[in-house]
N, C-alpha and C positions, 0 to 999 in steps of 0.2 A: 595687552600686548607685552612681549618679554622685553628688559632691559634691551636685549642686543639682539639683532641677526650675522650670522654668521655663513660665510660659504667659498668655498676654494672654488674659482672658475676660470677656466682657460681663453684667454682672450685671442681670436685670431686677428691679425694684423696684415693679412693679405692687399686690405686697399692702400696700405704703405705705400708699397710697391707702384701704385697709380702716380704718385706724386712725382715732383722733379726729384733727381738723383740728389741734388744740394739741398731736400727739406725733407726727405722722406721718416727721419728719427721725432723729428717735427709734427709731422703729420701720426707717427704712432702712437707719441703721445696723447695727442686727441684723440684717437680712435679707442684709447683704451679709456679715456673718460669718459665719452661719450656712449662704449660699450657697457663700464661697469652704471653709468646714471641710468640707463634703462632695464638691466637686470635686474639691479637692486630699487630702482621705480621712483627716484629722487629726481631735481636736478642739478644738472654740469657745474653749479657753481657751487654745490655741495660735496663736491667729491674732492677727496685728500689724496694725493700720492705722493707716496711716502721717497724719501730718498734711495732704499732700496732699488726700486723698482725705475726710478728715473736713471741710476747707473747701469741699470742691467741693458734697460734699450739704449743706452749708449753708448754699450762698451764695442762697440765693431764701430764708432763714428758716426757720424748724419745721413750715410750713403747707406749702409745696411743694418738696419734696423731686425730683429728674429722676426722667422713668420709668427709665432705664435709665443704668449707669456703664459704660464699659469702664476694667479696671484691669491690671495687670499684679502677679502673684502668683508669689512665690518660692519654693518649699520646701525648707528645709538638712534633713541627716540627722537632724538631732535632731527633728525632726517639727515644726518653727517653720516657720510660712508667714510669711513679710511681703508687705502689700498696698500699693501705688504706684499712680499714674496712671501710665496708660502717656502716653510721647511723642509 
């Protein structure tokens, strides 16, 4: 197996939107954890998100969260993904 996986993936955030209006940034969060632990085939309490990526879905507040991120996800042998904006 190689040192690292590497892959830029668009995560939609649609069921955001499901949530209450007062948690919905809340709930994108997990949805992007919970998207990236099953594409990259780890689990939820192995996945890092980076600071980037937690300003981005919060820069419109808790009520509007983006439908969709694209981010770019790394996964080391030890089964740790780390999640980035991509460039």
């Amino acid at each position: 197996m190689a040192d690292e996986i590497e892959r830029k993936i668009v995560v939609p955030l649609r069921k955001a939107k499901m949530a209450p209006r007062t948690r919905r940034t809340n709930r994108a969060v997990k949805e992007v954890r919970t998207f990236i632990a099953r594409h990259m085939k780890t689990g939820e309490d192995k996945v890092w998100i980076d600071a980037s990526v937690n300003e981005k879905l919060w820069e419109n507040g808790i009520r509007n969260p983006p439908s969709k991120i694209t981010v770019k996800a790394v996964k080391y042998d030890d089964g740790l993904v780390e999640v980035s904006l991509t460039e």
